[in-house]
HTML snippet that shows the backbone in 3Dmol.js (N, CA, C, O; Angstrom):
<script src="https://3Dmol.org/build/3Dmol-min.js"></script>
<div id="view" style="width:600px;height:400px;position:relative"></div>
<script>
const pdb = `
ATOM      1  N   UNK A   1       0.825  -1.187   0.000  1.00  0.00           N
ATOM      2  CA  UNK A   1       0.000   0.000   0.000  1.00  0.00           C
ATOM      3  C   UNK A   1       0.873   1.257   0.000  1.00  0.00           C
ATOM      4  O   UNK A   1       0.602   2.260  -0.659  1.00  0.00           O
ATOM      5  N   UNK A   2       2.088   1.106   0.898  1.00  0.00           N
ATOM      6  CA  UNK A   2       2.903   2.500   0.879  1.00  0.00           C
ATOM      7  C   UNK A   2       3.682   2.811  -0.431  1.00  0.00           C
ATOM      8  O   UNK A   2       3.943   3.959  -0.789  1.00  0.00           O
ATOM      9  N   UNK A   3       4.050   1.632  -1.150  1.00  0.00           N
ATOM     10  CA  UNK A   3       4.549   1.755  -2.210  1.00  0.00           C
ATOM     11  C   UNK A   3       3.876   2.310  -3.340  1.00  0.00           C
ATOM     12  O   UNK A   3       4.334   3.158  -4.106  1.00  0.00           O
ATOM     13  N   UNK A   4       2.365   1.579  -3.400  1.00  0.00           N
ATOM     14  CA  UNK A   4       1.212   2.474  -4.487  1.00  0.00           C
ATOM     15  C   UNK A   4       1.392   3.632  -3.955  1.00  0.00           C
ATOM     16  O   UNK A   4       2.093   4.357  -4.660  1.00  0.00           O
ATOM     17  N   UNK A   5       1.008   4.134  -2.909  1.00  0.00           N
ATOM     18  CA  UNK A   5       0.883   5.669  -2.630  1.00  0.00           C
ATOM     19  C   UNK A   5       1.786   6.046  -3.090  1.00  0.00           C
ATOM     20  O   UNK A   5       1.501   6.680  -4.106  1.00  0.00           O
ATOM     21  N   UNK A   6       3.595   5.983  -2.749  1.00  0.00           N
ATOM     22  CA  UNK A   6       4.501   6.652  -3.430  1.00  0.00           C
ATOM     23  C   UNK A   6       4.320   6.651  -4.944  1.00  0.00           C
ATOM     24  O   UNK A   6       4.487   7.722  -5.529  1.00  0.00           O
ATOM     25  N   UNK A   7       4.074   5.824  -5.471  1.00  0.00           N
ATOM     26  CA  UNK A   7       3.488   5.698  -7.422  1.00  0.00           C
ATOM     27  C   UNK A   7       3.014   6.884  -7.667  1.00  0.00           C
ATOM     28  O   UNK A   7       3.509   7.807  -8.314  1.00  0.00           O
ATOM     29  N   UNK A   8       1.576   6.769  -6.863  1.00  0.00           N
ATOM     30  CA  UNK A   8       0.850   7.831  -7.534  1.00  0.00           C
ATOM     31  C   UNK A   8       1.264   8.975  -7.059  1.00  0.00           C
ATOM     32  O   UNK A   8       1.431   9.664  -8.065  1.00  0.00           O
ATOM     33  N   UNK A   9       1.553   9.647  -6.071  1.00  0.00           N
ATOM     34  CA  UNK A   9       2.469  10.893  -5.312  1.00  0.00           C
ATOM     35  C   UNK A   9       3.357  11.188  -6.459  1.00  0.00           C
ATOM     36  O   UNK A   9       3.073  12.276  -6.960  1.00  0.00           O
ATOM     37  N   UNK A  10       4.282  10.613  -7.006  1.00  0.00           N
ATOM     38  CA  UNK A  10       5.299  10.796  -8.079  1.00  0.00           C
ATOM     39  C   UNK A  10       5.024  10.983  -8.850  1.00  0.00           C
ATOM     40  O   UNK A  10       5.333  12.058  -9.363  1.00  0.00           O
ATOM     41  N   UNK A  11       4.059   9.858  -9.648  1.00  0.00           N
ATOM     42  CA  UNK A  11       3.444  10.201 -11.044  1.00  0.00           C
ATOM     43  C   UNK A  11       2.817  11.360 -11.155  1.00  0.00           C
ATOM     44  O   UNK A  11       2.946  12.066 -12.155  1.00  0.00           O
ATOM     45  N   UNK A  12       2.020  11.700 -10.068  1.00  0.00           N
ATOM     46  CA  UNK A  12       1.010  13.558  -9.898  1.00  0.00           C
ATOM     47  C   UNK A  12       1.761  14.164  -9.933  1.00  0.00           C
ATOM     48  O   UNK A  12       1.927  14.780 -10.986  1.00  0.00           O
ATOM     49  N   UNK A  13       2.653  14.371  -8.861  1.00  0.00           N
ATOM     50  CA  UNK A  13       3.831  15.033  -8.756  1.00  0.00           C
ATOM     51  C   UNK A  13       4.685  15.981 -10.256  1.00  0.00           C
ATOM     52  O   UNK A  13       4.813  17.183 -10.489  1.00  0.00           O
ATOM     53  N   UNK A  14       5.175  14.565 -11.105  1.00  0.00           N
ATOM     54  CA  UNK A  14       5.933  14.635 -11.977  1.00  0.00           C
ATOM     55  C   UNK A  14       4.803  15.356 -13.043  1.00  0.00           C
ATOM     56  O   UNK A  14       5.101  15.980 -14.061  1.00  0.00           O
ATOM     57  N   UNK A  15       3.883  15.184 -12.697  1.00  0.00           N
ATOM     58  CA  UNK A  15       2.508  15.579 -14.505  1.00  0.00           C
ATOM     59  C   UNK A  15       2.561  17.126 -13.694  1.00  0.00           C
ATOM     60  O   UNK A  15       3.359  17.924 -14.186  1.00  0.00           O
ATOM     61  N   UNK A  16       1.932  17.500 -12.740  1.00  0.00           N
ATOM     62  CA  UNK A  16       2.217  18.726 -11.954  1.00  0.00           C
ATOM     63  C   UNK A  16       3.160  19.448 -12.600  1.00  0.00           C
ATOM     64  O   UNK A  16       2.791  20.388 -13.305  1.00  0.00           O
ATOM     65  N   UNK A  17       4.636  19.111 -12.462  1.00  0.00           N
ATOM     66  CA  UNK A  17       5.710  19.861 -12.403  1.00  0.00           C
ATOM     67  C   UNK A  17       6.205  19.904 -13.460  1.00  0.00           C
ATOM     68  O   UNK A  17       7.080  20.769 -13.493  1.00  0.00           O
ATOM     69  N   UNK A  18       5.968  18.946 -15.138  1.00  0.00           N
ATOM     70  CA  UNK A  18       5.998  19.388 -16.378  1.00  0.00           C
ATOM     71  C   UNK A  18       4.320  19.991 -16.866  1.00  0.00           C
ATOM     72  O   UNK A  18       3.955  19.795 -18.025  1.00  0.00           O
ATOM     73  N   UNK A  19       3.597  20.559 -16.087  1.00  0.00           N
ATOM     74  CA  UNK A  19       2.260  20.631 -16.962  1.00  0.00           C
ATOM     75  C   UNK A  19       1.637  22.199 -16.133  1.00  0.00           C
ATOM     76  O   UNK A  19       1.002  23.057 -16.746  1.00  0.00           O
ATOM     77  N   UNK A  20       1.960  22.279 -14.801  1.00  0.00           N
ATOM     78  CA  UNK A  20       1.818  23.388 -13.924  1.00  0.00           C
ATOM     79  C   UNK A  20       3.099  24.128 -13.707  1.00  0.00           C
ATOM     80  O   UNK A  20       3.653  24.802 -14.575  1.00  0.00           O
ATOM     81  N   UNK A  21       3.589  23.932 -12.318  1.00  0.00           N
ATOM     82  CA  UNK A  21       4.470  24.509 -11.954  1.00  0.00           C
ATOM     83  C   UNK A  21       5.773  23.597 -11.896  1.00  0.00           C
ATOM     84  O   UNK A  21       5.565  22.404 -11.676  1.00  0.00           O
ATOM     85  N   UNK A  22       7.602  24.168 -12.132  1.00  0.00           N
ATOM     86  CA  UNK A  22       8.284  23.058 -11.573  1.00  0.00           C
ATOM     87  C   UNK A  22       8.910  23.007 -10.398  1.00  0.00           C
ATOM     88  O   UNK A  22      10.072  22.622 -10.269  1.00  0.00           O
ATOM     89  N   UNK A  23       7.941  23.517  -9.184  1.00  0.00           N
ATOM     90  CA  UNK A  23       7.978  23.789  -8.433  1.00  0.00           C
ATOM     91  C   UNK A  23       7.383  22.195  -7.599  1.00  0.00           C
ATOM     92  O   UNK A  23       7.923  21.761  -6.582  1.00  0.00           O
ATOM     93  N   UNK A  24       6.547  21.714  -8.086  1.00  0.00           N
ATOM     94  CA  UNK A  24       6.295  20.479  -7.576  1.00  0.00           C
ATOM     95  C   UNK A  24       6.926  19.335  -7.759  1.00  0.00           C
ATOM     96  O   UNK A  24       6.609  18.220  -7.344  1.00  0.00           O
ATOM     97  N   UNK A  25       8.100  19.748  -8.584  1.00  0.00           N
ATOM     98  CA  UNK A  25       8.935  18.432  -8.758  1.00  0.00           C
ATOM     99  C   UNK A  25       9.982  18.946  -7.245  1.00  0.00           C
ATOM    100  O   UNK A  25      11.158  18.591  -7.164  1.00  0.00           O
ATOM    101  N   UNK A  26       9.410  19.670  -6.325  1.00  0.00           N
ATOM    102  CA  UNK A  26      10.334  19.309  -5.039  1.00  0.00           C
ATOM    103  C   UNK A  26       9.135  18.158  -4.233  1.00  0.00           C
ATOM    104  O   UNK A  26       9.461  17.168  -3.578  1.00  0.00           O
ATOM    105  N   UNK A  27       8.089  18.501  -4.435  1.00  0.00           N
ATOM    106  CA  UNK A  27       6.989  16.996  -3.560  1.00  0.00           C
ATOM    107  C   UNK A  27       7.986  15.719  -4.251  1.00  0.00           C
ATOM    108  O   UNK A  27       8.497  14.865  -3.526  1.00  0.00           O
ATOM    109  N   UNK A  28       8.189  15.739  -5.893  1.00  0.00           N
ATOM    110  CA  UNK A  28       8.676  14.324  -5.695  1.00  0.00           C
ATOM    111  C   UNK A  28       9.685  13.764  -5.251  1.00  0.00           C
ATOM    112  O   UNK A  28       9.848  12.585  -4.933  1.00  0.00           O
ATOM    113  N   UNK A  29      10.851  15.209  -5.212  1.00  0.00           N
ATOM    114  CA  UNK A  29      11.896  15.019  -4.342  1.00  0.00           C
ATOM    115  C   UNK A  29      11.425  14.085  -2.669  1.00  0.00           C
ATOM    116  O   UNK A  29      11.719  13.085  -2.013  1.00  0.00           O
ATOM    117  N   UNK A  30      10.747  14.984  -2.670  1.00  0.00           N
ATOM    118  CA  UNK A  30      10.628  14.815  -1.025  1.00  0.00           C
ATOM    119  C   UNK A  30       9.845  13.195  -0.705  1.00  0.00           C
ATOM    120  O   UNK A  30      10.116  12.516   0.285  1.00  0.00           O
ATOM    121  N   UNK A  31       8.861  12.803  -1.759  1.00  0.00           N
ATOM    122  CA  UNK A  31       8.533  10.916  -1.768  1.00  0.00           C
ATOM    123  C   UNK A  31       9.901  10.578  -2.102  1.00  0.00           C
ATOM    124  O   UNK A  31      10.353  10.040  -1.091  1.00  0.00           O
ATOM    125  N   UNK A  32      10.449  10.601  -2.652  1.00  0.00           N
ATOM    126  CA  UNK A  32      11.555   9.781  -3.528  1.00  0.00           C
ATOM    127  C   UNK A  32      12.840  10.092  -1.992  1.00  0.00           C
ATOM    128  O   UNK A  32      13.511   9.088  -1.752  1.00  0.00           O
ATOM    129  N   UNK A  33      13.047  10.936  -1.363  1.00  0.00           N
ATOM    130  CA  UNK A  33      14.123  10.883  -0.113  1.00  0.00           C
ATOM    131  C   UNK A  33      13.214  10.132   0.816  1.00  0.00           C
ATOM    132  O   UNK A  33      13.800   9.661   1.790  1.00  0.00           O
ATOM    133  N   UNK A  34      12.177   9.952   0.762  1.00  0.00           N
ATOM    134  CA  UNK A  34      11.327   9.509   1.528  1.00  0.00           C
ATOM    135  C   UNK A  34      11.504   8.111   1.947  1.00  0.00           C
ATOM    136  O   UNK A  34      11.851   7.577   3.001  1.00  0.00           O
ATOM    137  N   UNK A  35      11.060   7.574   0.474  1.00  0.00           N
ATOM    138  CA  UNK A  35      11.704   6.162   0.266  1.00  0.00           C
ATOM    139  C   UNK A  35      12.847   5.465   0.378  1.00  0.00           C
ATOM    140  O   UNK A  35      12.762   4.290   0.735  1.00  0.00           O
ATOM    141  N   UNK A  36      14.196   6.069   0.084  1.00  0.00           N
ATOM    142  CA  UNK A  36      15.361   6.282   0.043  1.00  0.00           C
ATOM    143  C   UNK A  36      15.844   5.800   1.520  1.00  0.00           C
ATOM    144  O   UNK A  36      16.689   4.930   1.730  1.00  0.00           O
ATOM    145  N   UNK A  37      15.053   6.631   2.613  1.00  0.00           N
ATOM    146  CA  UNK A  37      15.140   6.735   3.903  1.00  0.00           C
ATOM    147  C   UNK A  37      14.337   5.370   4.687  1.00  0.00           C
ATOM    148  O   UNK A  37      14.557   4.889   5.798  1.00  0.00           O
ATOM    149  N   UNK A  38      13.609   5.082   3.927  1.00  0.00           N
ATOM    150  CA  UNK A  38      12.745   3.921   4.188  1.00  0.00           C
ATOM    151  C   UNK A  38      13.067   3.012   4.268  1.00  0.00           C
ATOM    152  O   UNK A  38      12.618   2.219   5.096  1.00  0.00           O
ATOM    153  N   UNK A  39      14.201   2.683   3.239  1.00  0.00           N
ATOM    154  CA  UNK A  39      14.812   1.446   2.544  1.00  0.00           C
ATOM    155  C   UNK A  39      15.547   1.571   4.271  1.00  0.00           C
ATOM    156  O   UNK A  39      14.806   1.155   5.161  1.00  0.00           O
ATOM    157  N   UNK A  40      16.610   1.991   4.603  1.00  0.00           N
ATOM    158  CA  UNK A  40      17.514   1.856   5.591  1.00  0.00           C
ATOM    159  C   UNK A  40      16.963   2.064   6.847  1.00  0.00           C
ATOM    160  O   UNK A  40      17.605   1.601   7.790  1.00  0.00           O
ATOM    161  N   UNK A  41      16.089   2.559   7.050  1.00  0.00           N
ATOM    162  CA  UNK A  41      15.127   2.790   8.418  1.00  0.00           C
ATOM    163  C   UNK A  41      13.818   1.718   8.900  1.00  0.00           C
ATOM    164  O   UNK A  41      13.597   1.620  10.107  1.00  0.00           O
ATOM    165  N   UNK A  42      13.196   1.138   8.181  1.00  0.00           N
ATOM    166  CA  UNK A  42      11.880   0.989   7.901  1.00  0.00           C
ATOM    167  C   UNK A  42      10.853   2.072   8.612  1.00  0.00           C
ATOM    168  O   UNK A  42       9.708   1.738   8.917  1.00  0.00           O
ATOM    169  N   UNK A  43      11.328   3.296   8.829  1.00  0.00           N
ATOM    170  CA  UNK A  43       9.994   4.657   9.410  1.00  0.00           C
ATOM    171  C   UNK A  43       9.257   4.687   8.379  1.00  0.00           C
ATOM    172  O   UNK A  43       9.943   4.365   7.409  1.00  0.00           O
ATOM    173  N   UNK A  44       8.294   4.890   8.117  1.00  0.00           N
ATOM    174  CA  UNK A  44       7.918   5.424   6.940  1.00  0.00           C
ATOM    175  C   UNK A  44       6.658   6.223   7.988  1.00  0.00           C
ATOM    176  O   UNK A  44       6.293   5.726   9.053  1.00  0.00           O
ATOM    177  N   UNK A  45       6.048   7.693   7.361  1.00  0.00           N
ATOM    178  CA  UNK A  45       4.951   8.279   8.370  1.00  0.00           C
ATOM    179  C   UNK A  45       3.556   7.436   7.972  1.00  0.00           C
ATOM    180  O   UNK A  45       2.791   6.832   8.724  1.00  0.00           O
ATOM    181  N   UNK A  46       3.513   7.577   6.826  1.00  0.00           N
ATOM    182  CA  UNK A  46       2.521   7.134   5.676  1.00  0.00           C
ATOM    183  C   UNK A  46       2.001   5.652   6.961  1.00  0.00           C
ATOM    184  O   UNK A  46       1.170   5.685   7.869  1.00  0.00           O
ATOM    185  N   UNK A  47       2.639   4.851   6.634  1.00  0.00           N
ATOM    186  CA  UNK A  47       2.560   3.379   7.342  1.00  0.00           C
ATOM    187  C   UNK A  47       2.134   3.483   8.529  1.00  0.00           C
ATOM    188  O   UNK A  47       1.341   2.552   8.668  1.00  0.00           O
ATOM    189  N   UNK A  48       2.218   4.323   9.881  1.00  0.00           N
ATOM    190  CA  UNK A  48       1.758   4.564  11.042  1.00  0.00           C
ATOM    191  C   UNK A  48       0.721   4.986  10.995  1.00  0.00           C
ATOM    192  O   UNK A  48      -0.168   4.563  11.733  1.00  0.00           O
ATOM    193  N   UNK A  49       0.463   6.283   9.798  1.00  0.00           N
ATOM    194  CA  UNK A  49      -1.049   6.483   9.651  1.00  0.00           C
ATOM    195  C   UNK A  49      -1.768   5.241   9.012  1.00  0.00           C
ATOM    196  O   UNK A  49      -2.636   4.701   9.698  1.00  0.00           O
ATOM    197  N   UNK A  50      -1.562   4.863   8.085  1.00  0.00           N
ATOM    198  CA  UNK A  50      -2.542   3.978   7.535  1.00  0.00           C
ATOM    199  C   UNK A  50      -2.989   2.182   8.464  1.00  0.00           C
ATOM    200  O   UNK A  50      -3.774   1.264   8.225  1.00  0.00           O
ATOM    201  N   UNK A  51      -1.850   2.509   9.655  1.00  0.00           N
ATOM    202  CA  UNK A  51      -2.242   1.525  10.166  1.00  0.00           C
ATOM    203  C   UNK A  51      -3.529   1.742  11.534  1.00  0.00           C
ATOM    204  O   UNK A  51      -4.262   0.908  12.066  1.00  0.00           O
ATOM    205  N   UNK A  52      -3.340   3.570  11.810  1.00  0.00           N
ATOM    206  CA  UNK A  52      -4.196   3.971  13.161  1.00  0.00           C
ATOM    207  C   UNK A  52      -5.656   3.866  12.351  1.00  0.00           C
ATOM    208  O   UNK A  52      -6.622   3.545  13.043  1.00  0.00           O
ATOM    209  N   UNK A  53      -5.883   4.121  10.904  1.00  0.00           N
ATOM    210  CA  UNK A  53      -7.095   3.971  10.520  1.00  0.00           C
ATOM    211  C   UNK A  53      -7.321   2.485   9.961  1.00  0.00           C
ATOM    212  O   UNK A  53      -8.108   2.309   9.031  1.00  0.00           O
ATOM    213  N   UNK A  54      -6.719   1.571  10.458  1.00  0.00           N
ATOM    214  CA  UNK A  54      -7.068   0.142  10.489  1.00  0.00           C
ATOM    215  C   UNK A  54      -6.496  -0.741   8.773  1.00  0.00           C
ATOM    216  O   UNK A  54      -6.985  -1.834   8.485  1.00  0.00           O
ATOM    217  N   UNK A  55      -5.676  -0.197   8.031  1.00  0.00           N
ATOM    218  CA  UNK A  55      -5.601  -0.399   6.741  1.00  0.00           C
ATOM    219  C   UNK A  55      -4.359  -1.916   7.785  1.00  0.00           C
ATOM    220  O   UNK A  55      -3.847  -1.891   8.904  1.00  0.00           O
ATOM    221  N   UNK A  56      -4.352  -2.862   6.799  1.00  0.00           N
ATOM    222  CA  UNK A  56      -3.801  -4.123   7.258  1.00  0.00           C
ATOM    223  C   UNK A  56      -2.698  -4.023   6.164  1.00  0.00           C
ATOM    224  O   UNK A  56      -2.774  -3.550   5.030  1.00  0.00           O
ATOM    225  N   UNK A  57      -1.721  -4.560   6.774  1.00  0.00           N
ATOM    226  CA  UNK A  57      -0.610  -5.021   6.012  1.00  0.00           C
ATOM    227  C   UNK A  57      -0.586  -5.534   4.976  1.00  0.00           C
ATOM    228  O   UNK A  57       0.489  -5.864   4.475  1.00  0.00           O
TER     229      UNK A  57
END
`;
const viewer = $3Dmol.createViewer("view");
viewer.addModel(pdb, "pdb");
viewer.setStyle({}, {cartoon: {color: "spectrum"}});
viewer.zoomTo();
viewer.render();
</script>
């Protein structure tokens, strides 16, 4: 589930920042260090929330 979310976060992200502003290609920065950080940590925020509203592993 955290991984779809990062998908679509990026993919919006990236259509955003060639189609609006490229100002939103810092959101994808910020999923993409996100993940990055994930890999070596397992924190992720995303995952703590989606688990207090009952979403299952």
């Amino acid at each position: 589930m955290v991984l779809a979310f990062a998908g679509i976060f990026i993919l919006a992200s990236s259509l955003l920042g060639y189609f609006c502003s490229k100002y939103w290609l810092f959101f994808t920065m910020f999923v993409g260090l996100n993940l990055f950080q994930y890999s070596f940590t397992g924190f992720c925020p995303l995952k703590i929330i989606l688990k207090k509203i009952g979403v299952r592993e």
